[in-house]
Every structure is written in C-alpha cells, then in structure tokens.
C-alpha positions, 0 to 999 in steps of 0.5 A, spaced: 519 496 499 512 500 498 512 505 493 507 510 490 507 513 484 515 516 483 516 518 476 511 524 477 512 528 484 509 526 490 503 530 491 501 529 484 501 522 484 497 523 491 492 528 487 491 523 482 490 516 486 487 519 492 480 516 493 474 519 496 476 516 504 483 519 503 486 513 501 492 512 496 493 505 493 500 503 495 504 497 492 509 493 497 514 489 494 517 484 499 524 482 498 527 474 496 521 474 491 514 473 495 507 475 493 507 483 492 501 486 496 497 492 494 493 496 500 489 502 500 493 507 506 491 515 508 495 519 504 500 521 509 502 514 509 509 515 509 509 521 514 504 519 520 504 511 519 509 507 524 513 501 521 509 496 525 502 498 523 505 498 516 507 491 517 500 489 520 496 493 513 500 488 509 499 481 513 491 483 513 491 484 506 496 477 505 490 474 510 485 477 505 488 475 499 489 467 502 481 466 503 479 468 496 477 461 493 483 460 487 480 460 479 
C-alpha cells in the first residue's frame, strides 16, 4: 500500500509536499511486515503511473537503500 498525506485533501497534501521537480514523497508499506520505502514520484502519480512502474520505483529505491554502508 502506498499513501500521501490523507487526513487533509489530496490537493493539499499535494500543494504542501510537491517539490521544485513536481515531485511528492510517497511512502510504501508493504504487506507481512517488510521494510516501508519512501520514494519521490510525479504529483499525478496515482492517476498516470502503471502499477508495474510502481513497483519498478520501489524495487530501485529498495536497491538504493541496500548499497549504503549501515552505521
């Protein structure tokens, strides 16, 4: 499950994240307890992105995420 900001409207949870690319911070929450992934994605996203290019932005950031050295 990915979600924005919900308890306010969609277009204000847009207005208020939306970066200087059109970009908004979305926050995936995968199912049977696995990491939560936060990628940046065209404000659109929900309308005009296909599930399958959904899927291939989180595995990239997983992929990201996996080669910083841990602290």
């Amino acid at each position: 499950m990915c979600t924005g900001l919900f308890r306010i409207g969609r277009k204000e949870a847009v207005e208020l994240s939306e970066g200087n690319e059109g970009t908004v911070p979305v926050v995936c929450t995968p199912n049977g307890g696995a990491q939560t992934v936060r990628i940046n994605l065209n404000k659109n996203w929900e309308d005009q992105l296909a599930e399958e290019d959904l899927l291939e932005a989180i595995q990239k950031q997983k992929d990201k995420t996996k080669s910083f050295p841990k602290s």
